[in-house]
PAKE-432633 format. One record per residue (C-alpha): x negated, y, z. Coordinates in steps of 0.001 Angstrom, whole numbers, plus 524288, in hexadecimal, padded with zeros to 5 digits. Layout:
XYZ/...
END
This chain:
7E3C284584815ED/7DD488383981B38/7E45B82E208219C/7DCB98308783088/7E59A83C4282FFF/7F258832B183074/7EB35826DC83828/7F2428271D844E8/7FF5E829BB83FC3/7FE0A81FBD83505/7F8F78135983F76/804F1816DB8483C/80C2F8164E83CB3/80670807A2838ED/807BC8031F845EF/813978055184767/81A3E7FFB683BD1/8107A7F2E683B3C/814597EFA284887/822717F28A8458E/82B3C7E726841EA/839067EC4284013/83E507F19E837E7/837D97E61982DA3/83BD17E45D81F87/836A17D64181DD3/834DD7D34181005/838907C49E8125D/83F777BB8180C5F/846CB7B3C1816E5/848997A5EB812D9/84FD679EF381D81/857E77A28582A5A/84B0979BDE8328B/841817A50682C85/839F87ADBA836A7/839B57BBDA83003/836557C55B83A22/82D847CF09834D1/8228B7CABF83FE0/823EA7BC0C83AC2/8232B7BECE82CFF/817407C7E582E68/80FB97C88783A70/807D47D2B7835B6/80F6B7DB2A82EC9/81C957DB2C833E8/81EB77E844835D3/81F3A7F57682F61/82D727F1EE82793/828087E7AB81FC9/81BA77E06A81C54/813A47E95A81350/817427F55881A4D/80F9D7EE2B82671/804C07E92281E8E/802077F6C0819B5/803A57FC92825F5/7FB1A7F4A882D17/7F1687F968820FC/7F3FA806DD8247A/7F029802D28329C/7E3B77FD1982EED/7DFB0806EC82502/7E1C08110D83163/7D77D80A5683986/7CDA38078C82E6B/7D06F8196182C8E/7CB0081ABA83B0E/7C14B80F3083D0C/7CA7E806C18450E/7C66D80D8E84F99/7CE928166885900/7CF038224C85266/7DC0181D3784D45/7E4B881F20857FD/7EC0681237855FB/7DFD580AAB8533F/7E0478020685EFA/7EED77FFAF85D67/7ED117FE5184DEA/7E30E7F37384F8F/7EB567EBFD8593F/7F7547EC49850A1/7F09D7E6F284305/7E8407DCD884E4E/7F7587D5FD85229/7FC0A7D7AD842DB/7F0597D3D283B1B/7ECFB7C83D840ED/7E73D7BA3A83913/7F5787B5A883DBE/7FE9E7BEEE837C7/7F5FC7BF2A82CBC/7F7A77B18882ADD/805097B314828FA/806E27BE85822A8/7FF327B8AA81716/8061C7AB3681780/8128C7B3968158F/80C347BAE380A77/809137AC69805DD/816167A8DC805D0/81E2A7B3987FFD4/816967B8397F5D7/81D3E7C1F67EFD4/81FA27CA307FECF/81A0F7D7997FDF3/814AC7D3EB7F0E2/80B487DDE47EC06/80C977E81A7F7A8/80CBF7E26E80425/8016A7D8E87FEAE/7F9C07E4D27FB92/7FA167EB0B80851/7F6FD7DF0980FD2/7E97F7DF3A80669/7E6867ECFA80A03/7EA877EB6C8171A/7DF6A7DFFB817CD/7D5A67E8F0810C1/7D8807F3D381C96/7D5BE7EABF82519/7C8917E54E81E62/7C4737F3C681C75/7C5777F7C582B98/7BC487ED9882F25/7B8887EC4783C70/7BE987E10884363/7CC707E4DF84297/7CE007E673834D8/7C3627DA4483127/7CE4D7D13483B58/7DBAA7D88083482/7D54F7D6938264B/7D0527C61F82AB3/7DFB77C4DD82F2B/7E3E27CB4382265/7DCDD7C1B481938/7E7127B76281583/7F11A7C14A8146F/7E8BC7C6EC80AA0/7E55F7BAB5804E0/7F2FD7B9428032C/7F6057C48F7FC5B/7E9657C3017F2E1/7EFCF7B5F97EF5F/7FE927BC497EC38/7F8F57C5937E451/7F0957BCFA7DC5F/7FC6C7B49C7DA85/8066C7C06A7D763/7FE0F7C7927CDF8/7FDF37BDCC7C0F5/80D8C7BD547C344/80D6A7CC067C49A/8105E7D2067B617/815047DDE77B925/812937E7307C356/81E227EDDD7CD20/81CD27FAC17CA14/826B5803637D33B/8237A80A047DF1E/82707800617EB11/81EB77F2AD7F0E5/81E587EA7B7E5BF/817AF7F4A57DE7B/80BA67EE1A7D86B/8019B7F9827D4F2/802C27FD437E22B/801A47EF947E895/7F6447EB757E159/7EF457F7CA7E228/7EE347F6307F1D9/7E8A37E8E77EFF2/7DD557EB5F7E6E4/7DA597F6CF7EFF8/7DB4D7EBA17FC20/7D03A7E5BE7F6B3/7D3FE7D6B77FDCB/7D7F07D0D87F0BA/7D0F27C6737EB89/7C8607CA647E03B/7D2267C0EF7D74F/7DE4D7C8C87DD8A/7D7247D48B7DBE9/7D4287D2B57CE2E/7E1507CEAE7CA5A/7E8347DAC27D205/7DF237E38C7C9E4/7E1BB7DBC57BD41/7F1537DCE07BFB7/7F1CD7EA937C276/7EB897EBDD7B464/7F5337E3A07AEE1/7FFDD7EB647B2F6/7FAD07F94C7B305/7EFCF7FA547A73B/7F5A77FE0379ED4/802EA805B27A43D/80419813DD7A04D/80E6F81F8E7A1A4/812A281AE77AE73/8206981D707AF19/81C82827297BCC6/829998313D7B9A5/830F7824B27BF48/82B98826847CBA8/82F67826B57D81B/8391C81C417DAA9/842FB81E887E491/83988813B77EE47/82D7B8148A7E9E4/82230816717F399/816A2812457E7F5/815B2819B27DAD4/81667810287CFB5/80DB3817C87C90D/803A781ADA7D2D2/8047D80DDF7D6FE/7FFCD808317C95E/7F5F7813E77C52C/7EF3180FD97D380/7EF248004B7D122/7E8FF8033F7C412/7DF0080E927CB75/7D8D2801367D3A9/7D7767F97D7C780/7D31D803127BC49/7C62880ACF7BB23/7C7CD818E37BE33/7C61881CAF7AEE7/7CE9A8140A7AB2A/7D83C8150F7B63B/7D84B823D57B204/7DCF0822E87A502/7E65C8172A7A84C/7ECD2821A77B120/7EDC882A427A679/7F63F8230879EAD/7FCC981DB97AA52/8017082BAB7AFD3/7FE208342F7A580/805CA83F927AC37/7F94B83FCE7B70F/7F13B845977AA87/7FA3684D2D7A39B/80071853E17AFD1/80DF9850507AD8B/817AA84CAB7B819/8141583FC97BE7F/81E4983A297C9B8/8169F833EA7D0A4/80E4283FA37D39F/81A9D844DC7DA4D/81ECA842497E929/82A0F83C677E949/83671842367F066/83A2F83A0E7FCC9/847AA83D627FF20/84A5A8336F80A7B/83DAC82ED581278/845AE826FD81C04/84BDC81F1480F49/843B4812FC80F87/842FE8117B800AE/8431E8208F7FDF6/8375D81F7B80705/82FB68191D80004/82B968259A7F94B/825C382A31803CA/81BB88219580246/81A498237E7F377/814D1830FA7F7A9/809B9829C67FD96/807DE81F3D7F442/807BF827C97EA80/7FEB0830A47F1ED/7F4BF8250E7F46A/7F60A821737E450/7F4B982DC97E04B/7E7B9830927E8AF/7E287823407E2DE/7E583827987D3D3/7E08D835377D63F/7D3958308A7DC44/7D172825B37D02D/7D3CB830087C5B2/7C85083C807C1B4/7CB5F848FE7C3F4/7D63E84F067BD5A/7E48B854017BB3A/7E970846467BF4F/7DFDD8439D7CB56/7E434850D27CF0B/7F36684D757CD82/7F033840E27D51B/7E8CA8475C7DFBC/7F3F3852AA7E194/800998489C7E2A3/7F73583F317EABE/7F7FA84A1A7F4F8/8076684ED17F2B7/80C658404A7F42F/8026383F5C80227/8082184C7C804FA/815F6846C6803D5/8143E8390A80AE4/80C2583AB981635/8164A842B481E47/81F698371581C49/8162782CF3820D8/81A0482D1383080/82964831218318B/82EDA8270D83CE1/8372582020832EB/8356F811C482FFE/837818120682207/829A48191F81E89/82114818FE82BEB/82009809218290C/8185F80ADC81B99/8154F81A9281929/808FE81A7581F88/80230810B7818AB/8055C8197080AE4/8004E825B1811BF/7F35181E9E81485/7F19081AEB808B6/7F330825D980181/7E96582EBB80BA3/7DEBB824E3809E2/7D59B8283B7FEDF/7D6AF81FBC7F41D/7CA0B816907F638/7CE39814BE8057F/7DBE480ED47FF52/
END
């Protein structure tokens, strides 16, 4: 099922919740009675959708939309699409969005930085003169993040492993696929992911889900390590790493989750592990040959779709300001991601 089929619903979706302001869950410290924290102060361009990465994706879900149907009007809300990333990504609100970045360093630290890199590469990759203006305006907030990472990663010893933002497989994963590092950032994203991942086996996957989780711990780190191994090799570290894919045994992770509550904001969350899972699993089924665990892949790729896509547009807050952008990536073939 391609994304064109969900295009219209999905932009009216994005619009809506970029250009939406309240309800906002800043994640700012305030330092003094003075201090102006209004979401639209604090982030100019991405002050809505609930909080800051939750916009920056969205407005990446927006983009990738247009660059689907050529920019042109055979997206419904093309005209109105263009005009609303026109007021929001603009060299000003840029400017400040990445001296903010600047000066908290550790805000939205390894997420939100790796959706504002693939939200640049979107833009770079529509081309045209919308997405070459949107891309220009992006550059020092991607400069920015380029420079946080390179100074986070030596201090970095061990990975976050569970299923929520901070999740590092995950994070890190997005931005080697952004392609806007530098080749020294690059290099030392790829070189970290090693350090922490080479050599893991027998993931503990029985563990999962937690009770929040919208990323897989395990997926997560078997599709870091898919970007930065050879496919032979890749295949056999898999092995060891999930042996149950081989052998046929039970493997959680290969299982939908039950979502007893989907209004529950945290209960919620698994919602979207259905489709981050579903976009993971495509990626590890499409790096391995064929065989009993491509297969397995393949055929809980398309349950956890099955399960998250009816979820994606429900007129409740809580999962219309962030669903969408885990539905498109998980119906976008793995070399379009």
């Amino acid at each position: 099922m391609p994304l064109s089929t969900h295009a219209d619903r999905f932009a009216r979706l994005a619009l809506a919740n970029i250009t939406r302001e309240y309800p906002n869950f800043p994640a700012h410290l305030i330092t003094s009675a003075d201090e102006a924290h209004a979401p639209r102060a604090l982030h100019p361009a991405f002050y809505g959708a609930y909080d800051w990465h939750s916009s920056v994706h969205m407005h990446w879900l927006l983009v990738r939309l247009l660059r689907r149907h050529g920019g042109t009007p055979a997206l419904p809300e093309s005209a109105r699409a263009v005009a609303v990333l026109d007021r929001h990504l603009t060299p000003g609100n840029l400017a400040v969005e990445a001296a903010y970045l600047r000066a908290h360093p550790s805000f939205e630290r390894p997420y939100g930085w790796a959706w504002l890199l693939v939200l640049a590469a979107e833009c770079r990759a529509l081309g045209g003169e919308n997405g070459a203006r949107w891309a220009a305006a992006l550059e020092p907030a991607v400069a920015a993040v380029d420079g946080l990472l390179a100074g986070w990663l030596p201090k970095a010893t061990y990975p976050v492993r569970h299923g929520n933002h901070p999740n590092s497989a995950f994070a890190l994963g997005l931005a080697l696929d952004s392609g806007e590092l530098s080749a020294e950032t690059d290099s030392a994203v790829r070189e970290r992911l090693l350090a922490w991942f080479a050599d893991d086996h027998d993931a503990p996957a029985h563990w999962e889900p937690s009770g929040q989780d919208f990323l897989s711990p395990a997926l997560s780190e078997a599709d870091a390590v898919r970007r930065v191994l050879p496919a032979e090799r890749f295949a056999a570290w898999l092995d060891r790493f999930l042996p149950a894919l081989r052998t046929g045994a039970p493997c959680a992770p290969l299982d939908v989750p039950v979502v007893s509550d989907h209004a529950d904001p945290q209960i919620g969350h698994l919602l979207g592990l259905t489709l981050s899972r579903a976009a993971a699993l495509r990626s590890l089924a499409d790096a391995l040959p064929d065989g009993p665990a491509r297969a397995r892949l393949t055929a809980a790729a398309e349950a956890h779709l099955a399960a998250g896509l009816p979820a994606v547009e429900r007129g409740d807050f809580t999962t219309d300001h962030w669903l969408a952008t885990f539905a498109a990536l998980a119906l976008d073939p793995a070399g379009e991601r």
